[in-house]
Structures are given as C-alpha cells and as structure tokens.
MIDREN-829557 format. One line per field, with one value per atom (N, C-alpha, C, O): residue number from 0; residue in one letter; atom name; x, y, z. Coordinates in Angstrom, 2 decimals, always signed. Each point is the difference from the previous one (the first is absolute). Layout:
BEGIN
n <- (NUM|...)
res <- (a|...)
atom <- (CA|...)
px <- (X|...)
py <- (Y|...)
pz <- (Z|...)
This chain:
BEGIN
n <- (0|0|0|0|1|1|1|1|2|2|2|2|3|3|3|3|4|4|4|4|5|5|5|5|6|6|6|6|7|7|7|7|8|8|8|8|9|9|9|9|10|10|10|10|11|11|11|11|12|12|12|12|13|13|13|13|14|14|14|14|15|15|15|15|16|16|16|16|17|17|17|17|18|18|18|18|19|19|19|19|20|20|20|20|21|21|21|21|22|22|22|22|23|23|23|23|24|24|24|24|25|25|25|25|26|26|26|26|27|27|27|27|28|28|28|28|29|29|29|29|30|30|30|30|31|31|31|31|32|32|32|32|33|33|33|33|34|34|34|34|35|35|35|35|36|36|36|36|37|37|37|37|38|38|38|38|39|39|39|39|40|40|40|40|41|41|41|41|42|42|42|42|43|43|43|43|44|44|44|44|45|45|45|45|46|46|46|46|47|47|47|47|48|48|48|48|49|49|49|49|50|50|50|50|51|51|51|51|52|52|52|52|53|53|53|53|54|54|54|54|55|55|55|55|56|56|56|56|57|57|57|57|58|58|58|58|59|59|59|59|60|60|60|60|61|61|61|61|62|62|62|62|63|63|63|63|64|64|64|64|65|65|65|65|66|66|66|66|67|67|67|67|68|68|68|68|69|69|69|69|70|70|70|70|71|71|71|71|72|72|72|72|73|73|73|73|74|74|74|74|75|75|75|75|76|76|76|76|77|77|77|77|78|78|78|78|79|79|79|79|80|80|80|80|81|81|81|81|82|82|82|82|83|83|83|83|84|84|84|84|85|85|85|85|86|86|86|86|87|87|87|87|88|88|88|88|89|89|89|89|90|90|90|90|91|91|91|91|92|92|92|92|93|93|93|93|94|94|94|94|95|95|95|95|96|96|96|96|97|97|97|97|98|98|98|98|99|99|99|99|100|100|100|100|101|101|101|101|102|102|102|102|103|103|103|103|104|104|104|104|105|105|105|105|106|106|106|106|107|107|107|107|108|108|108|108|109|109|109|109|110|110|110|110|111|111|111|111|112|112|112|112|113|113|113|113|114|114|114|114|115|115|115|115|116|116|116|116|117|117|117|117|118|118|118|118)
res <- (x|x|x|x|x|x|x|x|x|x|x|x|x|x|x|x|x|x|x|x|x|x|x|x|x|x|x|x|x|x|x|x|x|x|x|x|x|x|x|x|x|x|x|x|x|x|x|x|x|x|x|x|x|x|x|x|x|x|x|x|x|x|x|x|x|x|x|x|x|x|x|x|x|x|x|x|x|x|x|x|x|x|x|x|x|x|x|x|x|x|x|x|x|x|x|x|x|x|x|x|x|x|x|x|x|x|x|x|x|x|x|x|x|x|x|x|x|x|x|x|x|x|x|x|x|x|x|x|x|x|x|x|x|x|x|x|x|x|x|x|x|x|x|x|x|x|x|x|x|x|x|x|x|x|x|x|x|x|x|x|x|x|x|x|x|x|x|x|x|x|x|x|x|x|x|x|x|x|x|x|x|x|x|x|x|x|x|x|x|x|x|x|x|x|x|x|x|x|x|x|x|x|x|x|x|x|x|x|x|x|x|x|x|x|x|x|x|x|x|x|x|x|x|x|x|x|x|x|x|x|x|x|x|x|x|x|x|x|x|x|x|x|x|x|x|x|x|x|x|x|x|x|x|x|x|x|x|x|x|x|x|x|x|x|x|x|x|x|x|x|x|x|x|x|x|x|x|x|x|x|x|x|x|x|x|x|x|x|x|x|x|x|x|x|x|x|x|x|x|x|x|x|x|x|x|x|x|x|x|x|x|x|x|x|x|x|x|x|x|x|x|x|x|x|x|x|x|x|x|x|x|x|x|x|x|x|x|x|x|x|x|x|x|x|x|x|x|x|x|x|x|x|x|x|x|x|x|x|x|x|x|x|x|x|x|x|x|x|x|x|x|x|x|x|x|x|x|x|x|x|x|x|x|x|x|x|x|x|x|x|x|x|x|x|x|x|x|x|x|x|x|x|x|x|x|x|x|x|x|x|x|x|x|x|x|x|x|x|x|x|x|x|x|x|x|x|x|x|x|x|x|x|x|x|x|x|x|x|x|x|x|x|x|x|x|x|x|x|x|x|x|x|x|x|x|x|x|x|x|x|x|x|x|x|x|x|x|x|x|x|x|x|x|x|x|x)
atom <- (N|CA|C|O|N|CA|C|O|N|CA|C|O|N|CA|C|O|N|CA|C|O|N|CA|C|O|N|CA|C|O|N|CA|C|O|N|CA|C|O|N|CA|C|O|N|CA|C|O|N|CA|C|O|N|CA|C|O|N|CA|C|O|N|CA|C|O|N|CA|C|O|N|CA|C|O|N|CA|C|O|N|CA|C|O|N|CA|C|O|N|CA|C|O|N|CA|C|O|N|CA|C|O|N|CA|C|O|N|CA|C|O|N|CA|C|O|N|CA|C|O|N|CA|C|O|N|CA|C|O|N|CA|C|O|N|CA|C|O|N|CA|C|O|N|CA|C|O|N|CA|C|O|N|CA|C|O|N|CA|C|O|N|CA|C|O|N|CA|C|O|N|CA|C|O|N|CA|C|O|N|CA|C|O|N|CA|C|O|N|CA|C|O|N|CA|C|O|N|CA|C|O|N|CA|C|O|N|CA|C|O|N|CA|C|O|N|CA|C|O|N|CA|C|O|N|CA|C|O|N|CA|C|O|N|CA|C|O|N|CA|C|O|N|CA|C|O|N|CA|C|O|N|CA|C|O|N|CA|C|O|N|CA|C|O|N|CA|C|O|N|CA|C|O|N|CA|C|O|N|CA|C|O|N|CA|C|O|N|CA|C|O|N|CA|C|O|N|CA|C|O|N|CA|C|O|N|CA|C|O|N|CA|C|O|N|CA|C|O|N|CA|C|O|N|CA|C|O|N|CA|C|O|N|CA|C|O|N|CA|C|O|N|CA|C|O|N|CA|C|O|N|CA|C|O|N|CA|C|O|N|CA|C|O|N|CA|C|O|N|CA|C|O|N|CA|C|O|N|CA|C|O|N|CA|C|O|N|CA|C|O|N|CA|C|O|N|CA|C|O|N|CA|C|O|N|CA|C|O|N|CA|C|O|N|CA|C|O|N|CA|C|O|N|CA|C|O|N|CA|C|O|N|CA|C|O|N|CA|C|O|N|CA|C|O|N|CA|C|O|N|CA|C|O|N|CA|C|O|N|CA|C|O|N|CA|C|O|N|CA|C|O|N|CA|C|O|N|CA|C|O|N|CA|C|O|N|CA|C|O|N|CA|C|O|N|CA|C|O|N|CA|C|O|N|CA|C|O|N|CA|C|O|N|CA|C|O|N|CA|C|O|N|CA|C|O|N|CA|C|O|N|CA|C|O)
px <- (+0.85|-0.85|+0.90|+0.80|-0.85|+0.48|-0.88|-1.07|+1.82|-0.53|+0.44|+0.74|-1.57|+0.89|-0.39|-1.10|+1.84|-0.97|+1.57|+1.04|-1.91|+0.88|-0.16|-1.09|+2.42|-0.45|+1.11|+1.13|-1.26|-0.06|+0.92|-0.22|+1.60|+0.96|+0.06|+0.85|-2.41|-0.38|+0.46|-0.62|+1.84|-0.12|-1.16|+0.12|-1.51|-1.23|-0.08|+0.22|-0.68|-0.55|+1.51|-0.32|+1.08|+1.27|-0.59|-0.49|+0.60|-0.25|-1.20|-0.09|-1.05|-0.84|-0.51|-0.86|+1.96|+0.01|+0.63|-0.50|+1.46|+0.92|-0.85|-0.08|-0.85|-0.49|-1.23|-0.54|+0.62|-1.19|+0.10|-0.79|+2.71|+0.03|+0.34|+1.16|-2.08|+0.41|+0.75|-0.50|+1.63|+0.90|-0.68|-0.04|-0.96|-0.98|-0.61|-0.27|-0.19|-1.38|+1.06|+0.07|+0.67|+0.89|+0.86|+0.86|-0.26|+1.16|+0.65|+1.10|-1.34|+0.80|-1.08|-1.21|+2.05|-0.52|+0.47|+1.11|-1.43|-0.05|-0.06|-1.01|+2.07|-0.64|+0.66|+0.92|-1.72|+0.22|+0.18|-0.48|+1.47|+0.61|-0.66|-1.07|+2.41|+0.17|+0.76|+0.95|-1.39|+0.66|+1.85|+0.28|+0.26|+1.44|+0.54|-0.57|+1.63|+0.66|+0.65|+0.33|+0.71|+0.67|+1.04|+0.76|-0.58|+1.48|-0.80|+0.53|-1.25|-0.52|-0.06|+0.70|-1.94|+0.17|-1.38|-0.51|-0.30|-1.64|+0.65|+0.21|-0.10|-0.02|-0.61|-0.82|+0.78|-0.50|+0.14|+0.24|-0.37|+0.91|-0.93|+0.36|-1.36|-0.28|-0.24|-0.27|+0.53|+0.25|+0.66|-0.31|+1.45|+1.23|-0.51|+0.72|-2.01|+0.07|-0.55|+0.30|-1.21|-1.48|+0.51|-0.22|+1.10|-0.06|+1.33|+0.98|-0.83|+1.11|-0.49|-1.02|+2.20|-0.54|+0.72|+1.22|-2.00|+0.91|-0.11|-1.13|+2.13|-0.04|+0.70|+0.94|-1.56|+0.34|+1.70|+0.75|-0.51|+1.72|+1.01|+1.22|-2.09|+0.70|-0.34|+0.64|-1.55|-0.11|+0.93|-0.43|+1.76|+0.88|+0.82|+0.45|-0.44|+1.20|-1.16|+0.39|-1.53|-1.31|+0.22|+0.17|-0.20|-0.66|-1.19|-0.23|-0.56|-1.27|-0.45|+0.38|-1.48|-0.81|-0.85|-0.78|+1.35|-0.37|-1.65|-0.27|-0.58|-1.56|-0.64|-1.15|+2.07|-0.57|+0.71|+1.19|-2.09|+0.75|-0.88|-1.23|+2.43|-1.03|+0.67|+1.09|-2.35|+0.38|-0.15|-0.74|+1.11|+0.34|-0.44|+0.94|-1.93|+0.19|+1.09|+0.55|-0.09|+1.81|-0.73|+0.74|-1.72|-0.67|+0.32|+0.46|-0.65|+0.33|+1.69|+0.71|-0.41|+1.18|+1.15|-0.30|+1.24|+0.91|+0.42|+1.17|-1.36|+0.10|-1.30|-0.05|-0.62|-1.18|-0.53|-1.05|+2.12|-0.64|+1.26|+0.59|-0.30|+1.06|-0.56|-1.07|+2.24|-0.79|+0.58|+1.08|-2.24|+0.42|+0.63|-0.62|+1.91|+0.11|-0.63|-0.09|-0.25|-0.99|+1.18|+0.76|-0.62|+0.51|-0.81|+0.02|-0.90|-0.95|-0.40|-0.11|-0.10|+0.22|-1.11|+0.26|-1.49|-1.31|-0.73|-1.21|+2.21|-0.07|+0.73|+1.23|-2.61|+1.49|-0.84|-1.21|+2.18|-0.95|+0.44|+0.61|-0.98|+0.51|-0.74|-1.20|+2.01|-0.62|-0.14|+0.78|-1.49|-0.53|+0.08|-0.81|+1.63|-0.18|+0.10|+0.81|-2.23|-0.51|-0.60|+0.42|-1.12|-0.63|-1.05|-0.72|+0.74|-1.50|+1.26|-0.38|+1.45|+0.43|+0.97|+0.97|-1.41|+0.69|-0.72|-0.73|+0.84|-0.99|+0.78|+0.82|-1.09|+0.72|-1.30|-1.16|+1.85|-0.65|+0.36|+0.96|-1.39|+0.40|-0.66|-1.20|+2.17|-0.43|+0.28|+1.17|-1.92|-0.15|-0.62|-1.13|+1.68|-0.19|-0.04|+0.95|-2.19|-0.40|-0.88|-1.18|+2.24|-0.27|-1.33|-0.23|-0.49|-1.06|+0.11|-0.94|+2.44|+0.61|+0.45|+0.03|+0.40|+1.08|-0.22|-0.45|+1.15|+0.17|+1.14|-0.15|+1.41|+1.15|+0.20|+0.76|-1.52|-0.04|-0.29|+0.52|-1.58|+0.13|+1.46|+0.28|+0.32|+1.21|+0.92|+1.14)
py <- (-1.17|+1.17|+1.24|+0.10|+0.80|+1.27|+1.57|+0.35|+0.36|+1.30|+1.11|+0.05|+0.54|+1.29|+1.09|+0.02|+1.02|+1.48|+0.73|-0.39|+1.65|+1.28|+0.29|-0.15|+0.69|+0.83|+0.94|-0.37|+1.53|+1.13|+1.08|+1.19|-2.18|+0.36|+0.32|+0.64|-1.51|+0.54|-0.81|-1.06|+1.21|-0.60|-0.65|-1.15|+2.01|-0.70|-1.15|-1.17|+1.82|-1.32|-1.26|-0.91|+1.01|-0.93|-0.77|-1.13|+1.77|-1.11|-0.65|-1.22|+2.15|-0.84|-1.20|-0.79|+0.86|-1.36|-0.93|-1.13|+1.38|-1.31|-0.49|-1.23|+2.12|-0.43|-1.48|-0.95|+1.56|-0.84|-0.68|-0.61|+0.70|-1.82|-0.96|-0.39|-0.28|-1.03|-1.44|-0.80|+0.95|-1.47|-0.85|-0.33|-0.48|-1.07|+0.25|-1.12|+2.15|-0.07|+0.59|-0.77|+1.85|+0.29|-0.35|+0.21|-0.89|-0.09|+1.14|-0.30|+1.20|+0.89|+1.44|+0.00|+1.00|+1.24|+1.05|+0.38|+0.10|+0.93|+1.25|+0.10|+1.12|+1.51|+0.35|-0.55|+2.12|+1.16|+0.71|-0.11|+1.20|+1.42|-0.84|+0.10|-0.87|-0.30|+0.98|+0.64|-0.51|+0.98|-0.48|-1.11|+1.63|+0.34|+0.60|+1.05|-1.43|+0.70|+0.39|-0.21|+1.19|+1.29|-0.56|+0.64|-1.98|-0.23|-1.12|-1.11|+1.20|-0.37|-1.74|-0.86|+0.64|-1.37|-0.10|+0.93|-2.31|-0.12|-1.46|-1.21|+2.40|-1.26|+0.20|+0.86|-1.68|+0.41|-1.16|-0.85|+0.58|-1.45|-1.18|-1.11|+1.35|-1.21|-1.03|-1.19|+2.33|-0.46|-1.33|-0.60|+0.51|-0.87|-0.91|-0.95|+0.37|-0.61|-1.33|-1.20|+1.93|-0.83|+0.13|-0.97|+2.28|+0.61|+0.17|+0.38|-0.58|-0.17|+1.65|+0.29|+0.33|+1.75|-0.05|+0.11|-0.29|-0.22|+1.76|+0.49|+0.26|+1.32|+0.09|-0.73|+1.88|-0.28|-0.25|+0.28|-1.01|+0.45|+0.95|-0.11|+1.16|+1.23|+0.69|+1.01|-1.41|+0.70|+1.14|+1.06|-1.56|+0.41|+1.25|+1.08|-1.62|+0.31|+1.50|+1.13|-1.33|+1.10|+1.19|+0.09|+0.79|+1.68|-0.11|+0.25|-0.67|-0.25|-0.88|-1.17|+1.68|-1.05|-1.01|+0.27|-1.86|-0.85|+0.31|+0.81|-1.33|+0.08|-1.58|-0.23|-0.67|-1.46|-0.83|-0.14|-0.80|-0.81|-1.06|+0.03|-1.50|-0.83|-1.08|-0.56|+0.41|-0.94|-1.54|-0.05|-0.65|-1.44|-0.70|-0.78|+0.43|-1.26|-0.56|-0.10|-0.35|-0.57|-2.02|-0.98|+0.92|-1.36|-0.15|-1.07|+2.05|-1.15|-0.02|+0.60|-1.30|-0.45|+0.96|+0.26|-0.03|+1.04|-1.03|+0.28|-1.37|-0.77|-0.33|-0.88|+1.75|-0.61|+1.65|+0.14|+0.85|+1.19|+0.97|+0.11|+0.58|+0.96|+0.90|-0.05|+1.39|+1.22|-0.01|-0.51|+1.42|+0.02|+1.38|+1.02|-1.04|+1.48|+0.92|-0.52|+1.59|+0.90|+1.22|+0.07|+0.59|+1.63|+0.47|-0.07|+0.64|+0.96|+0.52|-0.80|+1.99|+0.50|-0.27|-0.32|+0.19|-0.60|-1.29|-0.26|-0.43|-1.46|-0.94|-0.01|-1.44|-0.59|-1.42|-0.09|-1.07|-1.09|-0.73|+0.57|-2.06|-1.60|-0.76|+0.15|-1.24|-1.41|-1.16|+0.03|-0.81|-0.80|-1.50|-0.30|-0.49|-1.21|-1.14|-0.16|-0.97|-1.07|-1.10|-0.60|+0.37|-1.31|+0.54|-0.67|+1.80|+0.29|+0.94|+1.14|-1.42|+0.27|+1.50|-0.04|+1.25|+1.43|+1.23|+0.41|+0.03|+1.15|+1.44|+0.17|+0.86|+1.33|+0.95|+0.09|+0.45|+1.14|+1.37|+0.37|+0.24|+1.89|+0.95|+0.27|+0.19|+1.48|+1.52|+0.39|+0.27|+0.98|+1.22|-0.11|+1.15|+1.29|+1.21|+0.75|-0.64|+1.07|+1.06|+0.01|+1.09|+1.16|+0.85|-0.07|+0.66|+0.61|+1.60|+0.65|-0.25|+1.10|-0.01|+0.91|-2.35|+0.00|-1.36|-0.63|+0.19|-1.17|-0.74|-1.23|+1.71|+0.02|-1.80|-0.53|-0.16|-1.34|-1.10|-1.11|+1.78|-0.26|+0.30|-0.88|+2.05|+0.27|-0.12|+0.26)
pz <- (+0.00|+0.00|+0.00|+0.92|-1.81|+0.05|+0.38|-0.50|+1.46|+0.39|-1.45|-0.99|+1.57|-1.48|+0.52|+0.56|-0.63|+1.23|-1.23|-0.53|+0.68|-0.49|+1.43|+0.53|+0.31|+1.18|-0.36|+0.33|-0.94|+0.00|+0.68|+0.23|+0.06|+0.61|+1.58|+0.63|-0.07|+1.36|+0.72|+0.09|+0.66|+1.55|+0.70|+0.40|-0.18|+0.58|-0.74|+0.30|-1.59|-0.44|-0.70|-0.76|+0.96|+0.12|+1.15|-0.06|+0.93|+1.64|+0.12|+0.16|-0.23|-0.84|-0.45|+0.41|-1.79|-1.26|+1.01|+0.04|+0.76|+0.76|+0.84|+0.04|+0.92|+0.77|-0.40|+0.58|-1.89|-0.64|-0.78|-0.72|+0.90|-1.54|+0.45|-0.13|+0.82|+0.57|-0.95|-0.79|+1.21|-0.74|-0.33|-1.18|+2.46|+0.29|-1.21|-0.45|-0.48|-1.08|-1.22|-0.96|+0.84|-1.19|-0.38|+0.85|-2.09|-0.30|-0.62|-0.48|+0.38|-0.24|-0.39|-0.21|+0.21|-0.21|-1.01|+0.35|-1.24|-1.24|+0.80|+0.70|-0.63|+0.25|-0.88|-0.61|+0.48|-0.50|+0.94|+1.13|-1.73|+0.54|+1.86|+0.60|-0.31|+1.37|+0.87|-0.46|+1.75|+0.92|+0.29|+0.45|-0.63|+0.21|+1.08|+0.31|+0.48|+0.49|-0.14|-1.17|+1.95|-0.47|-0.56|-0.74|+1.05|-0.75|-1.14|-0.01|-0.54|-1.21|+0.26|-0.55|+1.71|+0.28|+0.48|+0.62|-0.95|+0.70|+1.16|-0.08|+1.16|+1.33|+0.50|-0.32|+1.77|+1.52|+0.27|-0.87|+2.15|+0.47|+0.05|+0.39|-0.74|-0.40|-1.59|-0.19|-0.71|-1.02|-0.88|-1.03|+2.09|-0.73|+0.53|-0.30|+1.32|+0.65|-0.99|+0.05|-0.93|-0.74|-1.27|-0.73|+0.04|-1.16|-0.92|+0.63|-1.83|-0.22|-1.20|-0.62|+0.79|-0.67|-1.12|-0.01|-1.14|-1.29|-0.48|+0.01|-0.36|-0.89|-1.25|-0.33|-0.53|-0.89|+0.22|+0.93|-2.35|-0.02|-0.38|-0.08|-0.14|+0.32|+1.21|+0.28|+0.47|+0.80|+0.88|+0.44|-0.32|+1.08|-0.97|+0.41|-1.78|-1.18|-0.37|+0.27|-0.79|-0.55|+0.82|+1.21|-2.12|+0.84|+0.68|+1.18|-2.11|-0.02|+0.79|-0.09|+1.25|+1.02|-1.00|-0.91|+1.55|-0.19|+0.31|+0.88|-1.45|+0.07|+0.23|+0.37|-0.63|+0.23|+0.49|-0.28|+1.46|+0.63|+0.20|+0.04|+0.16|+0.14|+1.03|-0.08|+1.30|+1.12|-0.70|-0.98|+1.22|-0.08|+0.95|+0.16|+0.80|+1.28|-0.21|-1.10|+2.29|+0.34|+0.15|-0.13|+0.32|-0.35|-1.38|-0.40|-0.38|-1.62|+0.10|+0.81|-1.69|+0.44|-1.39|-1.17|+1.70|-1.47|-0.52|-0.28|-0.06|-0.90|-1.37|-0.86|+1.11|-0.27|-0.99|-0.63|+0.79|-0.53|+0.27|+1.07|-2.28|-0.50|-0.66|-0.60|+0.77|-0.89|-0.95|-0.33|-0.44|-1.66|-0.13|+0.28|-0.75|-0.13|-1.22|-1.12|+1.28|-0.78|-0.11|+0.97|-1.71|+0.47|-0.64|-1.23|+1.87|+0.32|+1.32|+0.93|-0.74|+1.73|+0.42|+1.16|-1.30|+0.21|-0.40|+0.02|-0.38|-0.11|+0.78|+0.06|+1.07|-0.20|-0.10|-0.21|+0.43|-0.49|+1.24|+0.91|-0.89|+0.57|-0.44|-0.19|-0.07|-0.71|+1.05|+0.95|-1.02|+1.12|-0.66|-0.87|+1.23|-0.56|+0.93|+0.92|-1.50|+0.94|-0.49|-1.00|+1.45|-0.66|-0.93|-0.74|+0.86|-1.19|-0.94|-0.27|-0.12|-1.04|+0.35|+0.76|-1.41|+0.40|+0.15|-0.91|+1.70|+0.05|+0.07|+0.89|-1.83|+0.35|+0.37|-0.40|+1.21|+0.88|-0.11|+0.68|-1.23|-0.50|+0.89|+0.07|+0.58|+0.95|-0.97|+0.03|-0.67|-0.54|+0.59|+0.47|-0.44|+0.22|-0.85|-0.24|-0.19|-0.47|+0.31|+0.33|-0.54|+0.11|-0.34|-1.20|+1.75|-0.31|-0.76|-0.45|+0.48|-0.38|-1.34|-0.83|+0.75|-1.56|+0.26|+0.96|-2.80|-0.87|+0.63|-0.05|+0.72|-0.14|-0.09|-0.81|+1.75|+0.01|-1.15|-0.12|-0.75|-1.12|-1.43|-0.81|+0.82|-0.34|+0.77|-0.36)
C-alpha cells in the first residue's frame, strides 16, 4: 500500500504524515515538496526507525530544492527493490522486484507555476 501527500514544505503537516504512516499498513510513501531541514534533510528520530529515505540523486550536488521523496518500509527487503536513476530534479523512481515479476514506482512533482518538469 502506498501513501502519497504533497505537504507543502510544512513541518505540521510533515509530523502529521509520520504520525499517520503506520509501517503495519504502508509499504512505502510518495511526497511532494516534503518539509526539510535546515541542513537539507527530512528526519526526526523516529524515522530511521521504520523508513528507509530515498532522495533524489542529486539531491545534496542540486541548487535546487529537491521536491520528491520517497519512504521505503525497512520490512521490504533492499534486495528486493533499487532506484532507477532519472536526472531530472522532480523525478524520481524505484523498481520493486518479486514474485509478481517488477514493478516501477514514479514520484513526480509538478509545479503549478511552470512546465519545468516536463522540459
């Protein structure tokens, strides 16, 4: 089961989404424009506990604030699912592979301002 929430760069609603993704029912979670901290990181201590925080792969390298992120449950196993690299700053992917074959999963962020994601 996947969550998907744009939260809007808000702290509230960041704490929020955690409070309410429970591992037990999600395997993973899709956001948009996720809340950040000042040193360009979505923690709080209980995160690492359930969640494995995939960002883009530029994230660290980009001018530009990353806009998509995607939690993983630490139950599926990293054998079982790798990311796809994309370069695009509002794209990112992971592929999921199991007994029902392969599954890719696309977290996209688009802008309500501009195309840029599309170009």
């Amino acid at each position: 089961k996947i969550w998907q929430q744009n939260l809007h760069k808000s702290l509230n609603a960041w704490e929020h989404m955690l409070h309410n993704l429970d591992p037990n029912v999600y395997d993973m979670a899709c956001i948009q424009e996720p809340y950040f901290n000042p040193v360009n990181l979505a923690n709080t201590s209980t995160l690492g506990r359930f969640w494995d925080v995939i960002y883009l792969s530029n994230h660290h390298s980009h001018a530009a604030r990353s806009q998509t992120l995607i939690l993983v449950n630490k139950c599926i196993s990293k054998n079982s699912w790798h990311i796809i690299p994309i370069n695009l700053p509002n794209v990112m992917a992971i592929e999921l592979t199991g007994q029902f074959g392969k599954v890719r999963i696309y977290n996209i962020y688009n802008s309500c301002e501009n195309d840029h994601t599309l170009h």
